[in-house]
N, C-alpha and C positions, 0 to 999 in steps of 0.2 A: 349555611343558608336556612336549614330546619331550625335553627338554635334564632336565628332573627326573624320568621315566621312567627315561630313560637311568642319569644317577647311582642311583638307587634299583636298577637292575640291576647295575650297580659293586658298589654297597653287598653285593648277595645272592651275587655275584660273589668279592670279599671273603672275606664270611665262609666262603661255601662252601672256600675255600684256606686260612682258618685253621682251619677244622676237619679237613680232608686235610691240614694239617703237624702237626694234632695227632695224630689217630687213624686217619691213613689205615693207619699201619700194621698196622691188624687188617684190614684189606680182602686185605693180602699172606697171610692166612691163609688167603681163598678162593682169589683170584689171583696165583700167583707172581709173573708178569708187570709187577704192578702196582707191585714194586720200582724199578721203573726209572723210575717216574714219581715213586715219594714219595721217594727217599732224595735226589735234589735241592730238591721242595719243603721237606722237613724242613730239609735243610742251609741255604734260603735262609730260613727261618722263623726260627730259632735263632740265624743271622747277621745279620738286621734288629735282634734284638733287642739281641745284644749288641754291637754297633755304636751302637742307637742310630735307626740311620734311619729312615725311613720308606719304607715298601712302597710304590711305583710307582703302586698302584691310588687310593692316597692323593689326588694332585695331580689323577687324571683324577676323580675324586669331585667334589672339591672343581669343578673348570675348570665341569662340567658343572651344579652345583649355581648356579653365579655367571652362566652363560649363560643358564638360565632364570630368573633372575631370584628366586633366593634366596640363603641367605648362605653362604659356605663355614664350614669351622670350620678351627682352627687344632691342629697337633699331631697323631698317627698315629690309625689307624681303631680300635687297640685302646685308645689313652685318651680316643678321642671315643667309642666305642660302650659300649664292653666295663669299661670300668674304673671308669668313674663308676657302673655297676650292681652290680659283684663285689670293686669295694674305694673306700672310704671316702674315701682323698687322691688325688694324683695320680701318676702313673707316674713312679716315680722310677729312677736309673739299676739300683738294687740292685734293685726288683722288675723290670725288664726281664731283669738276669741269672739271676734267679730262671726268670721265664720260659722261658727261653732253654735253661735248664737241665731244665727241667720237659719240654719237646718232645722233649728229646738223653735223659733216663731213661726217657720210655714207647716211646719207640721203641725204645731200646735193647732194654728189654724184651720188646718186643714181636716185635719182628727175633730174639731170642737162643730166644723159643720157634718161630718156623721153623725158626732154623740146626735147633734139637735135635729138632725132629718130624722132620725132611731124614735127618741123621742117623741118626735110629731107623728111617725106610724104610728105609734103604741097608741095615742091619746084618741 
């Protein structure tokens, strides 16, 4: 039961970092600061994908799910949780660079309206 606790807080663990490699970067619109923690998570979100890999929290999921005595699942957290609910087949390498792509244009976005708010202080 501590061992499927555990994974379930992986799990919440998880998502909460693929949400900060999605939109952490409007959090850098309250706190400057907070650049310095997302534009690695972003950078490591965008390179799991188009790599291919799987995320680290993956395996510890999974160990923890098989130590208490359930089944692990096979394949990353975004085609076991996320994909079977927001799209129809399975994760294929071209929606991974879709994805991949998707996290590298909002933050860009997102980052291009600090640089320009930074900028309009200065001026």
């Amino acid at each position: 039961m501590v061992y499927l606790a555990l994974a379930d807080s992986v799990l919440l663990l998880h998502l909460a970092f693929l949400l900060f490699v999605v939109f952490g970067g409007l959090l850098v619109l309250r706190r400057r600061w907070i650049v310095w923690l997302h534009l690695p998570a972003a950078a490591w979100g965008a390179m799991i994908e188009f790599a291919g890999w799987y995320c680290p929290l993956t395996p510890l999921e999974n160990w923890l799910r098989v130590q208490g005595g359930s089944r692990g699942y096979s394949g990353g957290f975004i085609d076991h949780y996320l994909v079977s609910v927001i799209y129809p087949e399975t994760l294929t390498p071209a929606l991974r660079w879709m994805l991949g792509v998707l996290v590298i244009v909002i933050n860009l976005a997102v980052y291009f309206r600090v640089w320009r708010g930074r900028s309009r202080a200065r001026a």
